[in-house]
DSSP file (Angstrom, degrees, kcal/mol; ACC not computed):
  #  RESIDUE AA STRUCTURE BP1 BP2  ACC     N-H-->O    O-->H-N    N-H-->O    O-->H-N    TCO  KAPPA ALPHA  PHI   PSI    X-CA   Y-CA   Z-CA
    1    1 A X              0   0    0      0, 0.0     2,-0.3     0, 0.0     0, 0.0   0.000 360.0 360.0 360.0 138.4  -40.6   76.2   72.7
    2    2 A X        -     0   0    0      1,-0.1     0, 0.0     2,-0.1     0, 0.0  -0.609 360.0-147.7-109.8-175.8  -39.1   74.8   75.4
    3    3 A X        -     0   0    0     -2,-0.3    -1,-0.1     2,-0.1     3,-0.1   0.640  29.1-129.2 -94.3 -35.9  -39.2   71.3   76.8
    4    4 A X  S    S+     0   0    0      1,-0.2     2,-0.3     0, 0.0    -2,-0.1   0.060  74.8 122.5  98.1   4.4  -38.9   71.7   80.5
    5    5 A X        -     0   0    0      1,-0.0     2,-0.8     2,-0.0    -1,-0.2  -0.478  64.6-130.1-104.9 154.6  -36.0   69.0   79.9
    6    6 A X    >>  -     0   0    0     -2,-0.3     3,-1.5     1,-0.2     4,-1.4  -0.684  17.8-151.4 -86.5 115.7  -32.3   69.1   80.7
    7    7 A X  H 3> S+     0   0    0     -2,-0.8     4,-2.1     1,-0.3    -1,-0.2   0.683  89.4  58.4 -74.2 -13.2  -30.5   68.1   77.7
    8    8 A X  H 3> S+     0   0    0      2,-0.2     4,-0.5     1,-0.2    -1,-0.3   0.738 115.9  35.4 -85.3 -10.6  -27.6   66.6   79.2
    9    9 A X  H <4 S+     0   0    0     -3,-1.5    -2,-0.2     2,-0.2     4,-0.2   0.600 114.1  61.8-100.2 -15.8  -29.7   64.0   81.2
   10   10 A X  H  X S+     0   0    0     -4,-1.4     4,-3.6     3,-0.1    -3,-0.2   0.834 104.4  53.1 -67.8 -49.4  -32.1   63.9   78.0
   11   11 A X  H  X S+     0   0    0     -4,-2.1     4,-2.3    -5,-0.2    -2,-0.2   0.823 107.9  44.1 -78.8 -20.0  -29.0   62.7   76.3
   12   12 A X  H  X S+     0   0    0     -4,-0.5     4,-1.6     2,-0.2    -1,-0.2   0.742 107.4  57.2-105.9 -12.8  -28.1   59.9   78.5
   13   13 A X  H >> S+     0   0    0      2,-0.2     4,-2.0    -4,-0.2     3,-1.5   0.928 106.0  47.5 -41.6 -81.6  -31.3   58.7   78.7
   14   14 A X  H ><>S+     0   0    0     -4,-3.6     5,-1.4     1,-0.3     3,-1.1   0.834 116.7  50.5 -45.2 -51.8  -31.4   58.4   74.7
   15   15 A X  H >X5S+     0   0    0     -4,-2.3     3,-2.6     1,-0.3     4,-0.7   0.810 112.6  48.7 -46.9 -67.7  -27.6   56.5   75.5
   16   16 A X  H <<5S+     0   0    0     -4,-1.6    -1,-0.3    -3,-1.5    -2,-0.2   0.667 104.6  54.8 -67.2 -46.2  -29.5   54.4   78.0
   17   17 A X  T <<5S-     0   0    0     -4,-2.0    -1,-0.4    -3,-1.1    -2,-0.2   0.157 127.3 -96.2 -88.7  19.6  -32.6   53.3   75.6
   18   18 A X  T <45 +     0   0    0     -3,-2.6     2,-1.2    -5,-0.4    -3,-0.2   0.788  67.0 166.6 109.6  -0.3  -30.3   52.2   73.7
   19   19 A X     << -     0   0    0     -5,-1.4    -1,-0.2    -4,-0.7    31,-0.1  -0.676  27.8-148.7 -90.6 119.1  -29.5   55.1   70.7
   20   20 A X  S    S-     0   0    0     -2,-1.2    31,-0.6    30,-0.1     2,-0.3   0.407  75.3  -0.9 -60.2 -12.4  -26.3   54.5   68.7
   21   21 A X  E     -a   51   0A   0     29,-0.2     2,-0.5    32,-0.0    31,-0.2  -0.955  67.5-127.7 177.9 150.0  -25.5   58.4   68.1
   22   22 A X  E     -a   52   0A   0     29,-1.3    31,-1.4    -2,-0.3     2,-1.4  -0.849   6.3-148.6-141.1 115.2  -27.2   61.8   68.9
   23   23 A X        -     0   0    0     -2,-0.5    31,-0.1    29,-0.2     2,-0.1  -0.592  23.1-154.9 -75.5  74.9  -27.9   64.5   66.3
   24   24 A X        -     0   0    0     -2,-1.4    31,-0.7    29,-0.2     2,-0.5  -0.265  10.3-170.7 -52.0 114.8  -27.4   67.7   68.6
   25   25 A X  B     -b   55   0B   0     29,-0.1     2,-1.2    -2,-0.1    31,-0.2  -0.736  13.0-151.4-122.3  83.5  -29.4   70.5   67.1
   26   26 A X    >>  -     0   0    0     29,-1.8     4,-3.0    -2,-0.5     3,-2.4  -0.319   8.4-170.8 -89.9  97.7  -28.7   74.3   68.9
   27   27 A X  T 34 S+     0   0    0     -2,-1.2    -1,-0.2     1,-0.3    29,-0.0   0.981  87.1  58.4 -28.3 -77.4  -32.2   75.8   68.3
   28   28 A X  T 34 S+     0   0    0      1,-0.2    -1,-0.3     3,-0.0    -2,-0.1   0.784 116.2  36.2 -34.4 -27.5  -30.3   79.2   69.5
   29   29 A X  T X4 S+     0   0    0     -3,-2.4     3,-1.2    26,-0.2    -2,-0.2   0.935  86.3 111.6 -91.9 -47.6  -27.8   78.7   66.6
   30   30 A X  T 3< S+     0   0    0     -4,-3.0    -1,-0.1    25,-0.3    26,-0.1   0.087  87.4   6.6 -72.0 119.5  -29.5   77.5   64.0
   31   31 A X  T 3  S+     0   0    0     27,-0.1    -1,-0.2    -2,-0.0    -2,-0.1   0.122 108.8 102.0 123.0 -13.3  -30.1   79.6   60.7
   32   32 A X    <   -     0   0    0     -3,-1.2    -2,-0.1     3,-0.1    26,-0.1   0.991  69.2-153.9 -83.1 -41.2  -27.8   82.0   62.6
   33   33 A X        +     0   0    0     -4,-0.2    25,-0.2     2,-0.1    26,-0.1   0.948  63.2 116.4  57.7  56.2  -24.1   81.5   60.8
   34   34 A X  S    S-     0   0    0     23,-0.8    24,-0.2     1,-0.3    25,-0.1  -0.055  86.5 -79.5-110.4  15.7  -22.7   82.4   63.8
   35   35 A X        -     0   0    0     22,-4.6    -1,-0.3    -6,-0.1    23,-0.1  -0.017  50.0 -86.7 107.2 130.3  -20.9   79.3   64.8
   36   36 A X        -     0   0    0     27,-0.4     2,-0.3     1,-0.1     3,-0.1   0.046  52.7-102.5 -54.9-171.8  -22.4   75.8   66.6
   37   37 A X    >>  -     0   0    0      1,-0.2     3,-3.0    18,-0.1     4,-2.0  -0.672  42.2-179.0-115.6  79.1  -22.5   76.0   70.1
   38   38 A X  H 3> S+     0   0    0     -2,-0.3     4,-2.7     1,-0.3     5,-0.3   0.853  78.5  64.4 -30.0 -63.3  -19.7   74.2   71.5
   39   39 A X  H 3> S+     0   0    0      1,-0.3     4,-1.6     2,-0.2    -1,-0.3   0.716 110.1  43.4 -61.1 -20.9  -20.2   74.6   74.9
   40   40 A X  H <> S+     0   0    0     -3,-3.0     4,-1.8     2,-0.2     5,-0.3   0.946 118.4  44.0 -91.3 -64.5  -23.6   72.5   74.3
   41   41 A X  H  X S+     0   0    0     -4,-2.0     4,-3.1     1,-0.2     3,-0.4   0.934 112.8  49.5 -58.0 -47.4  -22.0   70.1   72.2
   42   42 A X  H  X S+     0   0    0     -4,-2.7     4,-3.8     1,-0.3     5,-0.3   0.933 115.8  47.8 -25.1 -55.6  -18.7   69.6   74.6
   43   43 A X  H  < S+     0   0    0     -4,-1.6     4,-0.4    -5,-0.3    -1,-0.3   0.810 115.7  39.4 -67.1 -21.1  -20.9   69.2   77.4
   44   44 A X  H  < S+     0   0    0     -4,-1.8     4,-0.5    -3,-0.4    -1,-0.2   0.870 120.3  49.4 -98.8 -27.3  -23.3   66.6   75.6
   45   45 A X  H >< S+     0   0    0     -4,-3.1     3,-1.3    -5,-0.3    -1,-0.3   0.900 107.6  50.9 -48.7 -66.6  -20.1   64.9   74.0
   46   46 A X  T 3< S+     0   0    0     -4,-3.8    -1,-0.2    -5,-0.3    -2,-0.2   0.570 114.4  47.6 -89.2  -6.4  -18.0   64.7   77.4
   47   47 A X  T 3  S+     0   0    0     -4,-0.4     2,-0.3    -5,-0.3    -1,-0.3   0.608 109.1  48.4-101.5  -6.2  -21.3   62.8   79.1
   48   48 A X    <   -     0   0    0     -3,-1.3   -36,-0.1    -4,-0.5     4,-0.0  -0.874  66.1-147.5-142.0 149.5  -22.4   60.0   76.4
   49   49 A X  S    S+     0   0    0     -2,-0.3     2,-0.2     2,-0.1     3,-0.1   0.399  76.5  95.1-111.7   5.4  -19.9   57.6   74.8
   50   50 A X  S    S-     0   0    0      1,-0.2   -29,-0.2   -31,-0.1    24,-0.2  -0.514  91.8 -80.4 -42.4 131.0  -22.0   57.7   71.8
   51   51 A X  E     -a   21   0A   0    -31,-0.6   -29,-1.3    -2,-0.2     2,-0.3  -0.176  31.7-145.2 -44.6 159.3  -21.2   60.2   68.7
   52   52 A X  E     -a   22   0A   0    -31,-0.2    22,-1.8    -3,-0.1    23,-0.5  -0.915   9.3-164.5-121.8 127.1  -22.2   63.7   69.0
   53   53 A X        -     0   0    0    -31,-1.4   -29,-0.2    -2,-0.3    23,-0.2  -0.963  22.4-136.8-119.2  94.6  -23.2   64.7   65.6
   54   54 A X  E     - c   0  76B   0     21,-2.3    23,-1.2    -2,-0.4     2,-0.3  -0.430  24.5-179.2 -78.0 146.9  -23.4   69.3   65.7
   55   55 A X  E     +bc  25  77B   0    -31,-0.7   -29,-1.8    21,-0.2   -25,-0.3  -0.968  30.0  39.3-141.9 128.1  -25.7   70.7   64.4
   56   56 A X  S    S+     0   0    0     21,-0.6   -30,-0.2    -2,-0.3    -1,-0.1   0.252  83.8  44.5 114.4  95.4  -26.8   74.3   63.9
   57   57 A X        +     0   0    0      1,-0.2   -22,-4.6   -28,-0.1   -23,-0.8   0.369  53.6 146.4  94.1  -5.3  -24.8   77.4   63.2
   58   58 A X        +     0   0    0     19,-0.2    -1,-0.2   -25,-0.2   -27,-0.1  -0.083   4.8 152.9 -64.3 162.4  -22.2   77.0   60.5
   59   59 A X        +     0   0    0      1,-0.7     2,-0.2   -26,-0.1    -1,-0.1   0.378  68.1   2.1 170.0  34.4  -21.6   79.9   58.3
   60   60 A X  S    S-     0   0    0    -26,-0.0    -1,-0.7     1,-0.0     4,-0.3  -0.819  77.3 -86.6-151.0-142.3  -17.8   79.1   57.4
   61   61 A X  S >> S+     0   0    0      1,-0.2     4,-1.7    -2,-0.2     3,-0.6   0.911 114.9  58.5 -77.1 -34.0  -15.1   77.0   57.7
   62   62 A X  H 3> S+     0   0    0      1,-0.3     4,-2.8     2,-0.2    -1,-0.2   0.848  99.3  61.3 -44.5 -61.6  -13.6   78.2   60.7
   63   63 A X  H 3> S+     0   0    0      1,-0.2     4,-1.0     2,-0.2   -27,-0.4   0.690 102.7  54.1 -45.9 -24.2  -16.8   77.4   62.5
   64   64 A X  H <> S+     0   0    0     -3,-0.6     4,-1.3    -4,-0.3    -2,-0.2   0.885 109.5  48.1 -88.8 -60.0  -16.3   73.4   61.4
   65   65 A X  H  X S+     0   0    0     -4,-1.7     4,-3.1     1,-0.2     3,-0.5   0.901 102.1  57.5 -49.0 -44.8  -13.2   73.4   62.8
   66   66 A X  H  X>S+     0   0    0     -4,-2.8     4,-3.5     1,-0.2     5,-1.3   0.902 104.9  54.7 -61.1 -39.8  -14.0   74.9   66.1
   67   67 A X  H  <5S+     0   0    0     -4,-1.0     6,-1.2     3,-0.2    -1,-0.2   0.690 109.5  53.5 -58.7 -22.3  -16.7   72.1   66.9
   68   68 A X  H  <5S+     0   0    0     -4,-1.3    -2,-0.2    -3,-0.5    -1,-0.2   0.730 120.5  21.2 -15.2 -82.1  -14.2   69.9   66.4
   69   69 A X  H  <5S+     0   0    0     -4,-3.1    -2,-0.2     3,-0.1    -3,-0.2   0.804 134.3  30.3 -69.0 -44.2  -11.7   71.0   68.5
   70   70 A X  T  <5S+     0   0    0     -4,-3.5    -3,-0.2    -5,-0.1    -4,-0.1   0.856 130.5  33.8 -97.5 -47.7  -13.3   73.0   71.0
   71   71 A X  S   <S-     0   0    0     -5,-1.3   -26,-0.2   -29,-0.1    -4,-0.1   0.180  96.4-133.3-102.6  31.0  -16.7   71.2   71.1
   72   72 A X        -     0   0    0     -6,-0.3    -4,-0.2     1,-0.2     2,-0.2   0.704  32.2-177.7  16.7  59.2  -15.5   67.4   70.3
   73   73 A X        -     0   0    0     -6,-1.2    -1,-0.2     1,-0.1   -20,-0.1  -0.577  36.2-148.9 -70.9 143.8  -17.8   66.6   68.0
   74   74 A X  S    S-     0   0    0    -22,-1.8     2,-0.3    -2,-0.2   -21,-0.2   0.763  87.7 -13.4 -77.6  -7.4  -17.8   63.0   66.4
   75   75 A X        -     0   0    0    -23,-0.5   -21,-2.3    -8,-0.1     2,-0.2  -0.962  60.4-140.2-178.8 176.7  -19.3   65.0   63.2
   76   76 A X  E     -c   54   0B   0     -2,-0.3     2,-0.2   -23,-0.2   -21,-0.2  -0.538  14.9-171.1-150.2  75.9  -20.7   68.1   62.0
   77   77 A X  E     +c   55   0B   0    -23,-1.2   -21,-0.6    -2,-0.2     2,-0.3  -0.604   8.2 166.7-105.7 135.1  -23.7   69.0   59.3
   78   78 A X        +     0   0    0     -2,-0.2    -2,-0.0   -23,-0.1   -19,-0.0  -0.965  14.2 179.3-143.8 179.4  -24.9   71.8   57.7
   79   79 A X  S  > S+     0   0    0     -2,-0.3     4,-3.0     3,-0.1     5,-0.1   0.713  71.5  53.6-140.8 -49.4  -27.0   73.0   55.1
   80   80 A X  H  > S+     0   0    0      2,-0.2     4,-0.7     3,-0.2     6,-0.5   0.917 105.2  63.2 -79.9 -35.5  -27.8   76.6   54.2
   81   81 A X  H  4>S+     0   0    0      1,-0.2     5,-0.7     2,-0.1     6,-0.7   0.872 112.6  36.3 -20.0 -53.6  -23.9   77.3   53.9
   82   82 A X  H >45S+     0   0    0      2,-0.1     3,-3.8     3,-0.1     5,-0.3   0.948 114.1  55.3 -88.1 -33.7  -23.7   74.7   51.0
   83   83 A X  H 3<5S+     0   0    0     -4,-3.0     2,-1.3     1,-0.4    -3,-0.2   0.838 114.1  44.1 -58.2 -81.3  -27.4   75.7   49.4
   84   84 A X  T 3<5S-     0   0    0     -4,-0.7    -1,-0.4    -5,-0.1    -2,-0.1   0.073 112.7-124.8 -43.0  13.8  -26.1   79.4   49.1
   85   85 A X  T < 5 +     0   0    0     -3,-3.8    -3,-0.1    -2,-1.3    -2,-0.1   0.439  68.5 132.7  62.1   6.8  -23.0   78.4   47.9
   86   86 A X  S   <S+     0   0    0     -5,-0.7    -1,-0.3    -6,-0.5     2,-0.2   0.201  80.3  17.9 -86.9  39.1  -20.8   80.1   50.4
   87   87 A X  S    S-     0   0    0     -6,-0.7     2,-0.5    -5,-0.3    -2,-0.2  -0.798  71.6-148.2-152.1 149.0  -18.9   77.2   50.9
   88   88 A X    >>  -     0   0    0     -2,-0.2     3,-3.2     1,-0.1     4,-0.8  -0.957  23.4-122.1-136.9 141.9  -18.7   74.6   49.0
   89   89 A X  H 3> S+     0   0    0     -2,-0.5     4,-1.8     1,-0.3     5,-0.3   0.568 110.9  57.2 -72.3 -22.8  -18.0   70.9   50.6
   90   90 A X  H 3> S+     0   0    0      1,-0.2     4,-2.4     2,-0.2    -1,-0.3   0.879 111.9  46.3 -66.7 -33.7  -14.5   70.2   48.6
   91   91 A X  H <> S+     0   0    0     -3,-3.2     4,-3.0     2,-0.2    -2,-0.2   0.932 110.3  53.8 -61.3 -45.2  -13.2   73.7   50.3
   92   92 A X  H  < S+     0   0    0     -4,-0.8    -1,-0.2     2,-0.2    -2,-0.2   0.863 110.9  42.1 -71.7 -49.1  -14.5   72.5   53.5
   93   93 A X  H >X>S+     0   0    0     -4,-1.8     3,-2.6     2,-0.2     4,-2.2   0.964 109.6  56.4 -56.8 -74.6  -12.6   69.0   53.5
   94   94 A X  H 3X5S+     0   0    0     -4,-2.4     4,-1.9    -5,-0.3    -2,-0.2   0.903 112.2  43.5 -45.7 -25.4   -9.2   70.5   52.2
   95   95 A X  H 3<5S+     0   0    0     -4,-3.0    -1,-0.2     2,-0.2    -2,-0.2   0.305 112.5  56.1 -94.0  30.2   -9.2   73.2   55.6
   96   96 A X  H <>>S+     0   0    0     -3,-2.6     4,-1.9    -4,-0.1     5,-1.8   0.605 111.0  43.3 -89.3 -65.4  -10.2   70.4   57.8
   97   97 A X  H  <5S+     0   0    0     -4,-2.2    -2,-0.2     2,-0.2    -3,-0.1   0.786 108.3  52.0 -82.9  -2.1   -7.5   68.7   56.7
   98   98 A X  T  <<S+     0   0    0     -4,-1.9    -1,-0.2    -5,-0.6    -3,-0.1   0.900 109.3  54.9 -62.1 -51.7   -5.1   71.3   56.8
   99   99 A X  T  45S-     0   0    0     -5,-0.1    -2,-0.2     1,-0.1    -1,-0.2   0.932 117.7-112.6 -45.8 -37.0   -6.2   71.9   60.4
  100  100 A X  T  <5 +     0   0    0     -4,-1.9     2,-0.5     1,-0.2    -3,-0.2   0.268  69.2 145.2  95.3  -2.4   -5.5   68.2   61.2
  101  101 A X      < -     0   0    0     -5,-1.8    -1,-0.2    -8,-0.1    -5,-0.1  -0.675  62.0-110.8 -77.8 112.0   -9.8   67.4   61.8
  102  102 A X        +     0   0    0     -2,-0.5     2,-0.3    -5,-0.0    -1,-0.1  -0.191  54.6 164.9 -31.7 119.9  -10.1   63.8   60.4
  103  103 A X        -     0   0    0     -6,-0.1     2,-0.1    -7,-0.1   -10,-0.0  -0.978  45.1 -90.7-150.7 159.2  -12.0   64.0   57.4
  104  104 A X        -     0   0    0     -2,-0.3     2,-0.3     3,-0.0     0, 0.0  -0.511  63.3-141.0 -52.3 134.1  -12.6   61.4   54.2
  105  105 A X        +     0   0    0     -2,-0.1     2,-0.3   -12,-0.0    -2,-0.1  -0.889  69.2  46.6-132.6 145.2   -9.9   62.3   52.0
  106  106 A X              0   0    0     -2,-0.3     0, 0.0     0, 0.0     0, 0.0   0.382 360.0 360.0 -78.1 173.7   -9.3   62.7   49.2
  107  107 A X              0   0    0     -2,-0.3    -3,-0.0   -17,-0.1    -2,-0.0   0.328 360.0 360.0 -82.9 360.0  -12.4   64.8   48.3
């Protein structure tokens, strides 16, 4: 449903009251495994000096990486990926860090 609100002025409000981090959720992705939406996260990322946590759309690895790079996210979560077992989070770490995406390692 929507909100009537602009999310990039939504988000620097929340910076402005005072919220340490913003858990970015793309309705339009999410459930899809088709990929976050970078362009949402970039934009909400390149306006707040908070983390950007994406959220919404994985459905492999590839897809972790690109939010990464492309939508500078400070972090990245998903859920049905691991519950269904097509990925499984040790896999996910070792091609993060083969790309070069900071991640805890070792796993």
């Amino acid at each position: 449903m929507p909100t009537g609100r602009d999310v990039i002025r939504w988000a620097c409000e929340s910076e402005a009251r005072g919220a340490g981090e913003i858990l970015l959720t793309s309705m339009d992705q999410d459930g899809t495994r088709a990929g976050f939406d970078c362009e949402l996260v970039r934009a909400v990322a390149q306006a707040v000096s908070i983390p950007v946590i994406a959220s919404g759309g994985a459905g492999s690895v590839r897809h972790f990486v690109d939010v990464f790079r492309e939508g500078q996210a400070d972090a990245a979560l998903a859920a049905s990926i691991f519950h269904f077992h097509i990925e499984s989070i040790e896999h996910l770490k070792r091609e993060l860090h083969a790309a070069n995406v900071p991640v805890r390692w070792p796993c």
